[in-house]
N, C-alpha and C positions, 0 to 999 in steps of 0.2 A: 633455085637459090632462095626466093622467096620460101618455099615449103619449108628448107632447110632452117631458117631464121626463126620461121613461126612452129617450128619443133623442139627449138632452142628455149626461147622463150617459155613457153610449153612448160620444159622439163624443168628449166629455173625457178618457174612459179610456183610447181609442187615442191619444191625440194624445198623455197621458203616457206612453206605454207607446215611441211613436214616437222619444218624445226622450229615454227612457230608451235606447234601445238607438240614437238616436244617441251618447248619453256613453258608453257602453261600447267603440262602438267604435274612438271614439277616442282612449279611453284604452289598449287594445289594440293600438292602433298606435303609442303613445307608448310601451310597455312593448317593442315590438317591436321599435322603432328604437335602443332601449337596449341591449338583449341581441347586437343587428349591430354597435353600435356597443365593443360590448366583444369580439367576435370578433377576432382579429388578423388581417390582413392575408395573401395566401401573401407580399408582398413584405417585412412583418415579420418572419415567420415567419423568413422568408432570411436576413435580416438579423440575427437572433439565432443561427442557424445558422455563420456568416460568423463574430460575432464570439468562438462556442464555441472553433470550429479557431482562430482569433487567437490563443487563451492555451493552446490544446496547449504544453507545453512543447519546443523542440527536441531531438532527439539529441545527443550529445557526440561527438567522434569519438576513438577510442585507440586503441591498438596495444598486442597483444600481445606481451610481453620478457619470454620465459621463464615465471620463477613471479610474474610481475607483470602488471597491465595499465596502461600510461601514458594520462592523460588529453592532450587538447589544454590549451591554458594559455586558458582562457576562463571568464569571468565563471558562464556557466553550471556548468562542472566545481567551480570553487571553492566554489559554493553548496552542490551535494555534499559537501561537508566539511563548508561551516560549519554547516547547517541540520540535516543525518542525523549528521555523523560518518563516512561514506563516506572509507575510505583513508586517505590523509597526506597534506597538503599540501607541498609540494618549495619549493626554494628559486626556481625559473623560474616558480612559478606553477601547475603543472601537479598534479593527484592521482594519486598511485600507490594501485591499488586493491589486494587481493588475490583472488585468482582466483574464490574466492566471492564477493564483492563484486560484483564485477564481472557474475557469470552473474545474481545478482540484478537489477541494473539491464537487462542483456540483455535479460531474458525480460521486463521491464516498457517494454520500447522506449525508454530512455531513456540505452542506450548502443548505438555502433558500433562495432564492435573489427575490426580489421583485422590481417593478417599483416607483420612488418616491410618484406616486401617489394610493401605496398599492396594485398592481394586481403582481399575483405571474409571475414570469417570468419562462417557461418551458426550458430545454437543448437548443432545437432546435433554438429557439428563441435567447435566449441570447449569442449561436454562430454568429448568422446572424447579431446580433447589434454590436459586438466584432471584429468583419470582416469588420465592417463601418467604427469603429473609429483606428485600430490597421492596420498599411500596414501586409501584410505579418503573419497576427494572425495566422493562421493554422497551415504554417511551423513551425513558434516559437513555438508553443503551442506542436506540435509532438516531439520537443527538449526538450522540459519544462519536459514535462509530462515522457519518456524516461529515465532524468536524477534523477526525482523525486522517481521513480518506483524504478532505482535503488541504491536508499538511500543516495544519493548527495544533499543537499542545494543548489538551483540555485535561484541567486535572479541577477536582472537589473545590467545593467554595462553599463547606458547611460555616465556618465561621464569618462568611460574609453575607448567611442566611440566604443564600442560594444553590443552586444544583452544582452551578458548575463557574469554572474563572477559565476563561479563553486567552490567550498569548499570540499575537501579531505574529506573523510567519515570521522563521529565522529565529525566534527568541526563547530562549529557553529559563523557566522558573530557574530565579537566583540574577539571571542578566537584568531584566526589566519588569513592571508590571506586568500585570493581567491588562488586557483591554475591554473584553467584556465579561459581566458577568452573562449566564444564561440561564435560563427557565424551559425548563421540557415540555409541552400541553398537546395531548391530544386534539385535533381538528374539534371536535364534538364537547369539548371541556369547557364551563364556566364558572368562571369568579366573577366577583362583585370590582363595582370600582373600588371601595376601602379594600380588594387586595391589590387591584391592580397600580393603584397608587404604591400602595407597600411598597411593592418589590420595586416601582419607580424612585422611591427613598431610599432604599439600599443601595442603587446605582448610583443614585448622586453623592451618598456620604460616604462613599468606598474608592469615588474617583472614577469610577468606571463607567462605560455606555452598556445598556439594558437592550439584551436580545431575548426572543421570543421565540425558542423553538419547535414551530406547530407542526405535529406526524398527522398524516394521513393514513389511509386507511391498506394503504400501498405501502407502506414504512417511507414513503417520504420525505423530510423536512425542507420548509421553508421558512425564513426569518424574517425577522419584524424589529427593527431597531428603534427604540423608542429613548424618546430625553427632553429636559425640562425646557418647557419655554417659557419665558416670561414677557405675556401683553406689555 
């Protein structure tokens, strides 16, 4: 009788044990089909790929004129103006960059610049012409470029007899002042105090605060904000 009992039991055990590990597995399979079914596709995959390059932005096409670069008269070039501030919008439509400007969108592939006489002009190139007509293009351009990266408006400040007029994040020429002007100087560059005073009297008859942008030999820059004190 006992034997009988402990044969019983026995067979009970397996049989729970049976259809324990039938639920396991397939709940296993159920957990399985869940985690494939959240795998994307290769033809999803494509299809997101597809719609990345869709919103690459296009090129512009312009042409270089002198110490200018002309834009095409296109929806995309105007966006350049109205969104960054890029250039001056023209009365045809069209943005005139200055030659910094311009090498910045360059090197970001978001412009083509061509020679008046239609041959495309390569980086390399249109630095070495940029270096002809501009003193001191590289420096500035190491400024430009610096300021631009991070998220400043910097556009000309010849009539404030400085390089350049800086704009407080957020603000774009026409909202608010300028906040700084700047000065471009190579690490290795010397002036006299009668200029460095100079350009510290530009700054103060302009309203603005006087930055100093020193390039290294590394392209660089580090600033130097300088302003009037009085003992």
């Amino acid at each position: 009788m006992a034997k009988k009992i402990k044969k019983s039991a026995e067979t009970a055990l397996e049989e729970i044990a049976e259809t324990a590990a039938e639920d396991v597995t397939e709940e296993l399979k159920e957990i399985a089909t869940e985690k494939l079914a959240a795998i994307p596709s290769e033809e999803t995959v494509s299809e997101g790929k597809k719609t990345e390059k869709k919103e690459k932005k296009k090129p512009i096409f312009s042409i270089l004129a002198g110490e200018r670069v002309i834009t095409e008269s296109s929806d995309e070039a105007r966006e350049l103006y109205n969104q960054s501030r890029f250039g001056s919008l023209t009365e045809n439509g069209k943005v005139e960059l200055s030659l910094l400007e311009a090498l910045y969108l360059l090197e970001r592939s978001r412009l083509i610049i061509k020679s008046e006489a239609g041959k495309e002009i390569v980086l390399e190139t249109y630095v070495r012409k940029a270096r002809k007509v501009e003193p001191n293009f590289w420096i500035r351009y190491c400024v430009f470029k610096d300021m631009r990266n991070r998220g400043y408006i910097i556009k000309t400040a010849l009539k404030f007899g400085a390089d350049f007029r800086v704009y407080d994040r957020g603000i774009k020429p026409g909202e608010d002042h300028a906040k700084w002007i700047v000065y471009p100087v190579h690490e290795a560059s010397v002036f006299t105090w009668h200029e460095f005073s100079a350009k510290n009297r530009v700054a103060h008859s302009t309203k603005k605060r006087l930055l100093l942008g020193v390039v290294d030999d590394e392209n660089d820059v580090t600033y130097y904000e300088v302003r009037w004190m009085r003992p």
